[in-house]
DRENFIBA-153438 format. One record per atom (N, C-alpha, C): residue in three letters; atom name; x, y, z. Coordinates in nm, 4 decimals. Layout:
DRENFIBA-153438
+-----+----+----------+----------+----------+
!  aa ! at !        X !        Y !        Z !
+-----+----+----------+----------+----------+
! ala ! CA !        X !        Y !        Z !
...
+-----+----+----------+----------+----------+
//
This chain:
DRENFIBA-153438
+-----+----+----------+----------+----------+
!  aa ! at !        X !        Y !        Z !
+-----+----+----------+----------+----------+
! unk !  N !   5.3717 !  -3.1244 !   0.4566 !
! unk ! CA !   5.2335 !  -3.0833 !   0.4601 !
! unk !  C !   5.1597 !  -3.1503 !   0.3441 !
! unk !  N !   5.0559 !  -3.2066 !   0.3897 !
! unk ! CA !   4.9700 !  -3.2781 !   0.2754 !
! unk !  C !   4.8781 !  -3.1872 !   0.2490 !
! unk !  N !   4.8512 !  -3.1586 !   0.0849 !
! unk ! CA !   4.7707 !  -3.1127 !   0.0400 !
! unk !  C !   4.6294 !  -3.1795 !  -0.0096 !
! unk !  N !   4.5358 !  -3.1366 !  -0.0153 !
! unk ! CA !   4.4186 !  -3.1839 !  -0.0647 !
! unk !  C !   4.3164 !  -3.0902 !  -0.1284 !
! unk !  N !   4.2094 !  -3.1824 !  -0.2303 !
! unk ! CA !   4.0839 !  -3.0381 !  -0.2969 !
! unk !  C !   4.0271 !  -3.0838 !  -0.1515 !
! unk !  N !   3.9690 !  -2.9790 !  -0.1460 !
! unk ! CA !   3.8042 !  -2.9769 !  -0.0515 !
! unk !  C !   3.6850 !  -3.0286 !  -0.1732 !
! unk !  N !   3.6852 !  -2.9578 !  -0.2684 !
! unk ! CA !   3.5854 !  -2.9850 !  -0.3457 !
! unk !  C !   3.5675 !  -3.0890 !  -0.4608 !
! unk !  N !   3.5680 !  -3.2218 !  -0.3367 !
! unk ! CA !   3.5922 !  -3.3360 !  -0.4378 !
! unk !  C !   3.4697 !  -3.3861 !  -0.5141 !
! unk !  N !   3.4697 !  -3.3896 !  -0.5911 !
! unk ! CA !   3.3352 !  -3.4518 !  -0.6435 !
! unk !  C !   3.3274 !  -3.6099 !  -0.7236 !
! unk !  N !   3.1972 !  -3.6548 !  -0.6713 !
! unk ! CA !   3.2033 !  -3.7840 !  -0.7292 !
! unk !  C !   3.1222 !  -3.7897 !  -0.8258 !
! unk !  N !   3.1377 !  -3.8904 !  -0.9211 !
! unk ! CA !   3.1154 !  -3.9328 !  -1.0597 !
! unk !  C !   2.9020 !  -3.9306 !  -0.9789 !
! unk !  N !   2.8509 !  -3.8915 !  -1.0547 !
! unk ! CA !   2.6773 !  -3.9117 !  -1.0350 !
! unk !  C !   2.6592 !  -4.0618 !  -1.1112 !
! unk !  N !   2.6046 !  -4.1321 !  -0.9806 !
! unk ! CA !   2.5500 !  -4.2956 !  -1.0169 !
! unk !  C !   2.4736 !  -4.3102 !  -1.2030 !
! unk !  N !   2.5193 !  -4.3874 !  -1.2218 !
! unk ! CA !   2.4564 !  -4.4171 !  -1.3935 !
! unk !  C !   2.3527 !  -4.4195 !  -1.3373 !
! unk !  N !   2.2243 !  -4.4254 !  -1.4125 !
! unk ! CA !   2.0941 !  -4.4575 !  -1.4328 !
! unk !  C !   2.0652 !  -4.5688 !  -1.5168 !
! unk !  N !   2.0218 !  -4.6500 !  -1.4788 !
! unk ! CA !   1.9657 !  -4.8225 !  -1.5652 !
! unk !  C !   1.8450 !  -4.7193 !  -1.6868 !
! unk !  N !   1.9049 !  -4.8006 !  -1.8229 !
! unk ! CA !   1.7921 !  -4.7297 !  -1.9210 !
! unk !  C !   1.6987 !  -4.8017 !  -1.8683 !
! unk !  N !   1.5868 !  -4.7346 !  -1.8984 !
! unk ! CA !   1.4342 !  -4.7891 !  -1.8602 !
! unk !  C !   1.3966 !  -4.8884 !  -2.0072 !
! unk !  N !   1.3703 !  -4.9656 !  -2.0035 !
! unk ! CA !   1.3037 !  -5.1007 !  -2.0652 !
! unk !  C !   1.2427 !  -5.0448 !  -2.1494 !
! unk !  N !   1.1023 !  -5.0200 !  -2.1450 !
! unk ! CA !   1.0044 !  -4.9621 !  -2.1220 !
! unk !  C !   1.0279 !  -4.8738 !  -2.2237 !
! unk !  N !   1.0958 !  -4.7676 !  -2.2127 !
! unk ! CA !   1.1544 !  -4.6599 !  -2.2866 !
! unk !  C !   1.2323 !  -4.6870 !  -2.4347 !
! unk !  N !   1.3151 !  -4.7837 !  -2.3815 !
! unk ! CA !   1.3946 !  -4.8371 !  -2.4896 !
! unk !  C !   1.3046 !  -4.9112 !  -2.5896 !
! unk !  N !   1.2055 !  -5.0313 !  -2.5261 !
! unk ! CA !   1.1316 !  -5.0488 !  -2.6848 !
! unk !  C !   1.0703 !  -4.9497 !  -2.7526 !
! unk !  N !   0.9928 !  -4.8891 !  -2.6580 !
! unk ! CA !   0.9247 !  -4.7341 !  -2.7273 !
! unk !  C !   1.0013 !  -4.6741 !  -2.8417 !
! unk !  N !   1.1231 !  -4.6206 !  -2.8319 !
! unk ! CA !   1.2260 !  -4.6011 !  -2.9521 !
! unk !  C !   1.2310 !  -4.7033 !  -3.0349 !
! unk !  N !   1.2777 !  -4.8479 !  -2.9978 !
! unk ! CA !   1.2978 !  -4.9252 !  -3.1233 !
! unk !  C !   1.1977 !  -4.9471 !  -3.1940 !
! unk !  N !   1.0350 !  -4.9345 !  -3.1533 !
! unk ! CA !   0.9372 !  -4.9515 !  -3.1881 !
! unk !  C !   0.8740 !  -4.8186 !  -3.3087 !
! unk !  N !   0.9329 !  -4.7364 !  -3.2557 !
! unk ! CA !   0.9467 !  -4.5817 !  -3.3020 !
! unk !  C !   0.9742 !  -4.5639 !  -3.4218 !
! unk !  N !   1.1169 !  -4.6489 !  -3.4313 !
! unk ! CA !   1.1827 !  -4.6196 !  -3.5321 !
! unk !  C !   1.1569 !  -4.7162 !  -3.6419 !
! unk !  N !   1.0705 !  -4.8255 !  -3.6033 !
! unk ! CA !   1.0333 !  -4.8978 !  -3.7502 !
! unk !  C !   1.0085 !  -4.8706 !  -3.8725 !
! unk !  N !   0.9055 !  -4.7932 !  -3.8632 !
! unk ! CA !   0.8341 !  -4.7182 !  -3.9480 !
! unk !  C !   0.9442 !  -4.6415 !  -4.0538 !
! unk !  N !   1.0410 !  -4.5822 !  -4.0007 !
! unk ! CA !   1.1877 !  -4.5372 !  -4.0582 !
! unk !  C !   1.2387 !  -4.6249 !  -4.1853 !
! unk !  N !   1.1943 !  -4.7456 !  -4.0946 !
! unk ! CA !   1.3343 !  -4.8475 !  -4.1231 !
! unk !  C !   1.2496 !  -4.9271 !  -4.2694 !
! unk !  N !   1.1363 !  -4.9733 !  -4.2334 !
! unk ! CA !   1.0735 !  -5.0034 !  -4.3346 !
! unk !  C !   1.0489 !  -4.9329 !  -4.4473 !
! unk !  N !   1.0719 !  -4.8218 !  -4.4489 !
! unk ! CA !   0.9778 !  -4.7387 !  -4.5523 !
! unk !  C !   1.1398 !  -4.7295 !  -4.6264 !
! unk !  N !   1.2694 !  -4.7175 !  -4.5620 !
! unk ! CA !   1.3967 !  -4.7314 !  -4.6383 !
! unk !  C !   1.4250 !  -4.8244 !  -4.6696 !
! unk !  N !   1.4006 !  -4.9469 !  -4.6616 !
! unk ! CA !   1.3783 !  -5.0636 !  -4.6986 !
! unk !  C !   1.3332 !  -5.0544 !  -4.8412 !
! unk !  N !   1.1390 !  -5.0495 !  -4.8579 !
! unk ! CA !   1.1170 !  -5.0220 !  -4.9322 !
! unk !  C !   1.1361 !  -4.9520 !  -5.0550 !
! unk !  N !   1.2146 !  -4.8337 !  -5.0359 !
! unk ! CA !   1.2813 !  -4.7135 !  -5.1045 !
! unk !  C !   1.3808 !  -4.7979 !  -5.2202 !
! unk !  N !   1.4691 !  -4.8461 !  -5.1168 !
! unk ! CA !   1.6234 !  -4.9456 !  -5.1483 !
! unk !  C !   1.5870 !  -5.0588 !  -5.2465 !
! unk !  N !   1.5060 !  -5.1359 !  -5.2262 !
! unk ! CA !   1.4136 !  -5.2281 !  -5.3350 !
! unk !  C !   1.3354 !  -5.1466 !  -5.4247 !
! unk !  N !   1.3139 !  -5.0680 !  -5.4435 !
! unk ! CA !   1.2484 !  -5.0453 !  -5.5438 !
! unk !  C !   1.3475 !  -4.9200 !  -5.6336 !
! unk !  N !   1.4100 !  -4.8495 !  -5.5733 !
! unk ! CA !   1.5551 !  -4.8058 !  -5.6840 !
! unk !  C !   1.6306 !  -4.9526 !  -5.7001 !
! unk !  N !   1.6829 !  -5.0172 !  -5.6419 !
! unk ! CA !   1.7603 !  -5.1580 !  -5.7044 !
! unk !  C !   1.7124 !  -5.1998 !  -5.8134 !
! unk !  N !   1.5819 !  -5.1913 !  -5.8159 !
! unk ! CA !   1.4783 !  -5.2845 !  -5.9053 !
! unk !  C !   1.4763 !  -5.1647 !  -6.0370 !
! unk !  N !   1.4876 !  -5.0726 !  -6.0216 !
! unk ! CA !   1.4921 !  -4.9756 !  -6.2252 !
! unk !  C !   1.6706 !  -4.9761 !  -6.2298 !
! unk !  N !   1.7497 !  -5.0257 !  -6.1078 !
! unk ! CA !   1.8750 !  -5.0483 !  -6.2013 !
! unk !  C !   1.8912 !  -5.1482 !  -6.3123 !
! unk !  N !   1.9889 !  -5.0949 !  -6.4258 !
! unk ! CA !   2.0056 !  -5.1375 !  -6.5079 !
! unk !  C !   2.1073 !  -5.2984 !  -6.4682 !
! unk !  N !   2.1553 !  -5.3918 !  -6.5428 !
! unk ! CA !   2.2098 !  -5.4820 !  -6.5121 !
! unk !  C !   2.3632 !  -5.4892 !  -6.4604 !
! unk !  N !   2.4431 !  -5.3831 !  -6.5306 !
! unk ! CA !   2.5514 !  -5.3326 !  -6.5067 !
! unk !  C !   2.5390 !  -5.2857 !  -6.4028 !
! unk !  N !   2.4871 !  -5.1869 !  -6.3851 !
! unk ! CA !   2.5107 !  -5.1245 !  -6.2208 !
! unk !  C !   2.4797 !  -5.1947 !  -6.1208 !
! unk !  N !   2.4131 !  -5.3310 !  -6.1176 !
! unk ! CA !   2.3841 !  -5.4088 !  -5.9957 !
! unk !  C !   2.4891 !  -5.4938 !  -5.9677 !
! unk !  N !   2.5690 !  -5.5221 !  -6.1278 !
! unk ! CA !   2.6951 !  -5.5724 !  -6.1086 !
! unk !  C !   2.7808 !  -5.4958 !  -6.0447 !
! unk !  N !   2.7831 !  -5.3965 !  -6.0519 !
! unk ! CA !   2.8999 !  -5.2951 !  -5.9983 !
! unk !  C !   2.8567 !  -5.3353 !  -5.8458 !
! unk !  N !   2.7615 !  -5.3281 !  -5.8271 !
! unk ! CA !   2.7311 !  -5.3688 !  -5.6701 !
! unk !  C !   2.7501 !  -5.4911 !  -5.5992 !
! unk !  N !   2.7659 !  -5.5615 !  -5.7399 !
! unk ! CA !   2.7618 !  -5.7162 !  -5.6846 !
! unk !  C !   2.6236 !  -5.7891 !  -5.6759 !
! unk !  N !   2.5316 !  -5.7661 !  -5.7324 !
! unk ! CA !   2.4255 !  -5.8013 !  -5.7560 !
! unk !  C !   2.3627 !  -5.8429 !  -5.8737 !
! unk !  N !   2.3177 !  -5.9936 !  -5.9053 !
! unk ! CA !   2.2323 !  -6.0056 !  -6.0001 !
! unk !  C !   2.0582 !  -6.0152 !  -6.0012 !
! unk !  N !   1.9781 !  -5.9714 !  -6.1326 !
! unk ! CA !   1.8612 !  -5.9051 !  -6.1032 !
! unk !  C !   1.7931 !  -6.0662 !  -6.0940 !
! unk !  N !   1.8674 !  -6.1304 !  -6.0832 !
! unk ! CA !   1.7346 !  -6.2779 !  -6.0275 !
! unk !  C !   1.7442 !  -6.2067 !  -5.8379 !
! unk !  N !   1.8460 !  -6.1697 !  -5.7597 !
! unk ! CA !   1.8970 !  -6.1229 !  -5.6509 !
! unk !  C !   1.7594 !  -5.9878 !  -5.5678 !
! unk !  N !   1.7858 !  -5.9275 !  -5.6871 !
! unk ! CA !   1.7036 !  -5.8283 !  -5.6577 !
! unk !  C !   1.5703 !  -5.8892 !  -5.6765 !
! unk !  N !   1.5392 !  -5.9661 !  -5.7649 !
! unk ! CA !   1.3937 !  -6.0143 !  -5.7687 !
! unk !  C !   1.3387 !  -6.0568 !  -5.6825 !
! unk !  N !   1.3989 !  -6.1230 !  -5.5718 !
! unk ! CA !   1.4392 !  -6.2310 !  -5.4808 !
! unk !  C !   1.3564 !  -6.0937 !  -5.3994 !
! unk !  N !   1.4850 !  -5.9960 !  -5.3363 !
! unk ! CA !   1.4113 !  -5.8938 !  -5.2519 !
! unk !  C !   1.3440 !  -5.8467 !  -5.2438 !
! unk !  N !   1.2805 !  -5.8205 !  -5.3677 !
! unk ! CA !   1.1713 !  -5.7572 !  -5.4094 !
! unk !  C !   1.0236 !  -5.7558 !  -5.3597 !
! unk !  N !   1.0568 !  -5.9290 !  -5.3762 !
! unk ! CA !   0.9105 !  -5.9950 !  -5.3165 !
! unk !  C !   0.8862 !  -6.0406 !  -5.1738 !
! unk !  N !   1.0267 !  -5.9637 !  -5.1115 !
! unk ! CA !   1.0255 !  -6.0253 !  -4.9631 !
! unk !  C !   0.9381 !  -5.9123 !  -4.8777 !
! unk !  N !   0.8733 !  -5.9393 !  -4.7791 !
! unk ! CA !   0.7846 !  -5.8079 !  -4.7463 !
! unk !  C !   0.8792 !  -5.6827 !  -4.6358 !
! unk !  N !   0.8162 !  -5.5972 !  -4.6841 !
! unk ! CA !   0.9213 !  -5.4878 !  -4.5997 !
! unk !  C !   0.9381 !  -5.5128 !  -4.4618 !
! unk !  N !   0.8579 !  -5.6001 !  -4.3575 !
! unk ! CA !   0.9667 !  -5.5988 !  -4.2559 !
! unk !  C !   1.0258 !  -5.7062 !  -4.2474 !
! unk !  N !   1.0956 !  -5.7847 !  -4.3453 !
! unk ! CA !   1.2096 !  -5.8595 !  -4.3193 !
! unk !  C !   1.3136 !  -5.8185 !  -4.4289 !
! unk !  N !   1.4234 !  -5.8359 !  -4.3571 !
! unk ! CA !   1.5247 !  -5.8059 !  -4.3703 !
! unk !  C !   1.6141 !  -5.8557 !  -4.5080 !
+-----+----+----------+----------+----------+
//
């Protein structure tokens, strides 16, 4: 005797992300991204020289970032 469920269920079709939607978020989240940016350069910049070493950083490095504008990277 073969057994079987009756109540088989199938996986529900993915949905394609919407385009549309998706820049909306990445677009969203700029504003985030820049302003931590900004944040990150400008604590780097009152570290002392030692601690940028500890990071691996020299302050010609940070100077460098400093002056780069917040939305590049």
């Amino acid at each position: 005797m073969t057994s079987f469920c009756i109540d088989e269920r199938r996986a529900a079709p993915r949905k394609r992300p919407n385009p549309i939607l998706a820049l909306l978020r990445r677009v969203a989240a700029l504003p985030a991204l820049w302003y931590a940016r900004i944040q990150a350069r400008s604590r780097m910049q009152r570290m002392d020289d030692e601690t940028l070493c500890d990071l691996g950083l020299r302050r010609d490095q940070v100077e460098t970032m400093r002056r780069k504008p917040f939305w590049r990277e």
